[in-house]
C-alpha positions in Angstrom: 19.9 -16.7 -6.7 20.9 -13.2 -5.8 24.8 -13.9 -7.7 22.6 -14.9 -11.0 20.4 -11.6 -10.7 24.0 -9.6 -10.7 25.3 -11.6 -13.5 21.9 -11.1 -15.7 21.5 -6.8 -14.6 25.6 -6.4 -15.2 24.6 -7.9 -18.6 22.0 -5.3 -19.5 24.6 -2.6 -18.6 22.3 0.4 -18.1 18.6 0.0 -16.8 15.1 1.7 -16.6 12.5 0.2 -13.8 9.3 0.6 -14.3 8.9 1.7 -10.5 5.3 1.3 -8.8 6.4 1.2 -5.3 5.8 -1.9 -4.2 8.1 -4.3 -2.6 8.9 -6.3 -5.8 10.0 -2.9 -7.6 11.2 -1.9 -5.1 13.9 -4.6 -4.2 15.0 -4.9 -8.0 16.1 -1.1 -8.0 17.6 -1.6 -4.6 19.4 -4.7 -5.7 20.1 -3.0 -9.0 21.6 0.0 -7.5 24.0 -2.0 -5.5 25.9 -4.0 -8.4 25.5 -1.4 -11.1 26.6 2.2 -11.1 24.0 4.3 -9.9 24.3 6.6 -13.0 22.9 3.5 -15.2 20.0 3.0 -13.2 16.8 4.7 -14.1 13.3 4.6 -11.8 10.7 5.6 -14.1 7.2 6.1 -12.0 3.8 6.9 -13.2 1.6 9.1 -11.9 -1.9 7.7 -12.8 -5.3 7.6 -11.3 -5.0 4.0 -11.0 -2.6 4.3 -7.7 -4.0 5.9 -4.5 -2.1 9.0 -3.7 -0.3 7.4 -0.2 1.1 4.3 -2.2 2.4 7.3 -5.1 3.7 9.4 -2.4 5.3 6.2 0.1 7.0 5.0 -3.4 8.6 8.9 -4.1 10.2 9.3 -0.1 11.3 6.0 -0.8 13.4 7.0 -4.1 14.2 10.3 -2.3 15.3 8.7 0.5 17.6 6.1 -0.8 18.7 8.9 -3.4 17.9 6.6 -6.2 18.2 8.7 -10.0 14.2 8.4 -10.9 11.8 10.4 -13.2 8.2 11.0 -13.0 5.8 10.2 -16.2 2.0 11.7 -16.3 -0.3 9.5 -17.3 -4.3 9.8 -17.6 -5.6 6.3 -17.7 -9.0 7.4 -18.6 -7.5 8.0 -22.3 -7.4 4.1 -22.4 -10.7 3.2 -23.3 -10.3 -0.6 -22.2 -9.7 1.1 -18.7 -12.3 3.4 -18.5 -15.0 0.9 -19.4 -13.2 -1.4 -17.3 -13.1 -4.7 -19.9 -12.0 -8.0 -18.7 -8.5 -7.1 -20.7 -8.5 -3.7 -19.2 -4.9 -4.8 -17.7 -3.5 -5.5 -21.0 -4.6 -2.4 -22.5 -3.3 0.0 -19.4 -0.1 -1.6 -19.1 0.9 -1.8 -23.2 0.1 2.4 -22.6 2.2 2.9 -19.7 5.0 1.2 -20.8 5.3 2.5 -24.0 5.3 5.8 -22.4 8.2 5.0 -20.3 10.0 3.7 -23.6 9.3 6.8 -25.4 10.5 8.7 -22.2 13.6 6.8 -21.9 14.9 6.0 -25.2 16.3 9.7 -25.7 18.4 9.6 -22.7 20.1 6.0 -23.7 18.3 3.7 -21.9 17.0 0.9 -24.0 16.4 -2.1 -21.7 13.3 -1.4 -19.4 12.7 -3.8 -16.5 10.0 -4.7 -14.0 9.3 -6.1 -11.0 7.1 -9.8 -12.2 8.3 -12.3 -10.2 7.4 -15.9 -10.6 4.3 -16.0 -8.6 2.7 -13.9 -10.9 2.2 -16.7 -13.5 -0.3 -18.3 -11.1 -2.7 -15.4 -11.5 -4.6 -13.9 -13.9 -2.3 -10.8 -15.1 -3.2 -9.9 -19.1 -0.9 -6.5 -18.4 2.2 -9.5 -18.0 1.1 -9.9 -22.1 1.4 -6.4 -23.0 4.8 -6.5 -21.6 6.1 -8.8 -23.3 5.1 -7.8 -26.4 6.7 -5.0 -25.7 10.1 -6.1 -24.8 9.9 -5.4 -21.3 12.4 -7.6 -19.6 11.8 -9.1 -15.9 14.6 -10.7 -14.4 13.1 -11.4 -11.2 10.9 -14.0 -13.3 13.2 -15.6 -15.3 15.7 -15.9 -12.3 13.1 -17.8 -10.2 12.2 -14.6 -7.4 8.8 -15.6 -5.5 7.5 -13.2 -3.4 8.4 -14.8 -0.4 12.1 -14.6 -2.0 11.6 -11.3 -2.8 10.7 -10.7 1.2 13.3 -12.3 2.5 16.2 -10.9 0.6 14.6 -7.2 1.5 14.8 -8.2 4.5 18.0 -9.0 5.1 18.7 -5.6 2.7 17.0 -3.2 5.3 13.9 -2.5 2.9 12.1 -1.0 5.7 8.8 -2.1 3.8 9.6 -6.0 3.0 6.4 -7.1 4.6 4.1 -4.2 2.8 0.9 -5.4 2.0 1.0 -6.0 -1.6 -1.7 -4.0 -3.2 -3.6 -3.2 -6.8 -4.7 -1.2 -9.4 -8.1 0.5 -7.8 -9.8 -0.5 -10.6 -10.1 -3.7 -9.4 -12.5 -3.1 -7.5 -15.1 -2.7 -9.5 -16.8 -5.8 -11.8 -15.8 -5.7 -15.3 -17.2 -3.8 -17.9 -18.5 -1.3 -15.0 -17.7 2.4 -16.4 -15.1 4.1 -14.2 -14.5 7.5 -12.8 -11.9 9.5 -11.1 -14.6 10.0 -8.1 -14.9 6.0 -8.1 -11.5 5.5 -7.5 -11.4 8.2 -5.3 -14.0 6.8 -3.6 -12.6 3.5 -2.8 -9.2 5.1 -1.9 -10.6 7.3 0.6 -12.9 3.8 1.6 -9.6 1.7 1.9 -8.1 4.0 4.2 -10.5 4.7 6.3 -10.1 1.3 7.3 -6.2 0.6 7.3 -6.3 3.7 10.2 -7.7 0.8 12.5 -5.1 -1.0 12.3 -6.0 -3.2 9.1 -3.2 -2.9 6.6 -4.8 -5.7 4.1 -8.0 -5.0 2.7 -10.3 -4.2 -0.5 -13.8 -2.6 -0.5 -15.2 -4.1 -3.6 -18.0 -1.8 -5.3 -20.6 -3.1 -6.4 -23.1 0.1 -7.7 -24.7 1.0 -3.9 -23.1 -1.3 -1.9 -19.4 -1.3 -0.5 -18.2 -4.8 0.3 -15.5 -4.5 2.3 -12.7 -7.6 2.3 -10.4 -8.0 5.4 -8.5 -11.3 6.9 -10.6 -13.2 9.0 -8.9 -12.5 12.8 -10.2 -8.5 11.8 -13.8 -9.2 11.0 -14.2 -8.2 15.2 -12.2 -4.8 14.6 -14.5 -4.1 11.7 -17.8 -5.2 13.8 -16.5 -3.1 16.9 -16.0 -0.3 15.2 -19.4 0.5 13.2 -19.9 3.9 14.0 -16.2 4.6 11.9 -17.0 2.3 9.7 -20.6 3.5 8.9 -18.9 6.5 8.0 -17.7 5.3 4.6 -21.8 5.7 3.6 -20.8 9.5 3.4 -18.5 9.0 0.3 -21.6 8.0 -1.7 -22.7 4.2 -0.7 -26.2 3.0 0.7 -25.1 0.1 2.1 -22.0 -1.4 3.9 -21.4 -5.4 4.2 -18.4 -7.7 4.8 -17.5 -10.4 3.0 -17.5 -13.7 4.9 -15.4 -15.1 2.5 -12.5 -12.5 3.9 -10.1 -11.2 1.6 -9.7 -12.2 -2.0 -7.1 -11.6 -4.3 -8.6 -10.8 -7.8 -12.1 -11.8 -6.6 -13.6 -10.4 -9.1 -11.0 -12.6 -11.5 -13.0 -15.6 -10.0 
């Protein structure tokens, strides 16, 4: 698996990853850097509203640390109308914006293959941004060489990714229904939500807004940690919420996909 990945990235030469920080990125420009020269491997990130600012700034020590060649793109979401009234094919929308960016970015500095991190799993989910992508020419060898996540785990781990078992996470705007108009103080709000919650000790979770309420998702073993600790979590009320629940049905990828 690993010997066919080589073969297909030594066949593209010179590479841009669309870097987002997590694991699957993440491997691919780790893998990538070891069996091509580092001078023809590019990360491109993008700083968005979309990511919470801990997941932007974990993904730049990781490039900094590993010296990896990378460059940063701006990008305000809220341009995209699809994303800002949050439509069903928000994804799609988002995604065709932010990688053309990174083409236009790139294609100056001769880098004309740009690469990212869908792995095979993904086709079991409901992904419109995978769409946009290919539209666009946006080539994912993890994908079409087989990667699952759990493959994608284990080879990290036998790499030394220090963060091979990192909670995969999302776009914040998935945490609001569809067709609910978005903000910059939304997302912020459910950041700030999210981590108020992974500093007890709960590194999966969602708080799904739904106008008022906060519905927080965590696994099922945590509902205790959330129930003993009420007075921190009662907290969260202060960023702008009446009411706090938790979801029995524990946590949900894409639940509001369902």
């Amino acid at each position: 698996m690993l010997t066919g990945l080589e073969k297909r990235l030594k066949e593209l030469g010179k590479i841009v990853i669309a870097f987002s920080g997590g694991i699957d990125s993440s491997f691919l420009l780790y893998f990538a850097n070891q069996v091509l020269p580092r001078e023809h491997v590019l990360a491109v990130i993008v700083n968005g509203q979309m990511m919470a600012a801990g997941d932007y700034e974990e993904a730049i020590d990781f490039l900094k640390k590993n010296h990896f060649q990378y460059k940063e793109i701006l990008h305000d979401v809220f341009q995209v109308k699809a994303f800002k009234e949050n439509h069903r094919d928000r994804c799609y929308h988002c995604k065709k914006a932010i990688m053309s960016a990174i083409q236009k970015a790139v294609s100056k500095e001769g880098f004309f293959y740009v690469l990212d991190g869908k792995n095979a799993d993904d086709a079991l989910y409901y992904r419109p941004g995978s769409l946009a992508a290919k539209e666009l020419g946006i080539i994912s060898p993890l994908e079409e060489m087989g990667f699952t996540k759990q493959d994608i785990r284990k080879y990290s781990k036998q790499m030394g990714i220090e963060f091979w078992n990192k909670p995969s996470n999302s776009c914040l705007a998935t945490r609001f229904p569809y067709n609910t108009v978005l903000t910059n103080e939304d997302l912020k709000k459910v950041e700030l939500a999210e981590d108020m919650i992974r500093r007890l000790g709960i590194s999966k979770t969602r708080v799904r807004v739904h106008h008022d309420i906060a519905r927080i998702e965590v696994e099922e073993p945590y509902f205790e940690t959330i129930l003993k600790n009420r007075e921190k979590i009662e907290k969260i009320k202060e960023l702008g919420f009446r009411y706090i629940t938790l979801d029995l049905d524990g946590l949900t990828s894409g639940s509001f996909d369902l």
